[in-house]
C-alpha positions, 0 to 999 in steps of 0.5 A: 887572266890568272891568279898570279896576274891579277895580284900583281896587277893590284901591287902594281895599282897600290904602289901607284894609289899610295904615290898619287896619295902622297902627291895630293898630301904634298899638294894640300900642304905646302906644295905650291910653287910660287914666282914672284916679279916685282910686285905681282906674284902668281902661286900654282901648282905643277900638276892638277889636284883634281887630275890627282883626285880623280886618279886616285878614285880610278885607281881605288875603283880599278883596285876593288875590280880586280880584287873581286875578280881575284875573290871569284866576284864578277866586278859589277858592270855599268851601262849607259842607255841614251834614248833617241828619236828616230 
């Protein structure tokens, strides 16, 4: 991947990281749908707060990747060991 990619590929992401941000600000403010039938209401939103959350930490992460990457970095690597009996 070049230089080129790897900035668009972070436009890209940051469009998408402002837009979730805007969606969980709506959502903290105000942006409940409510429907009422007689005497019973039922309040609730129309996506998942905590899949906007997490999105926005995967992007922010994905973000910071390609950034060092683009800084000539190595983005850090994790792995998981799970130990079994054999």
């Amino acid at each position: 991947m070049d230089t080129a990619e790897i900035r668009t590929k972070i436009e890209q992401k940051k469009v998408r990281l402002e837009a979730y941000k805007s969606r969980e600000l709506e959502m903290l403010t105000g942006g409940v749908q409510s429907y009422g039938i007689g005497s019973r209401n039922v309040q609730r939103y129309s996506t998942d707060l905590k899949a906007v959350q997490d999105m926005i930490k995967s992007l922010e992460a994905e973000i910071s990747a390609l950034e060092k990457l683009l800084n000539g970095k190595s983005p850090m690597i994790t792995y998981r060991f799970v130990p079994g009996d054999n």
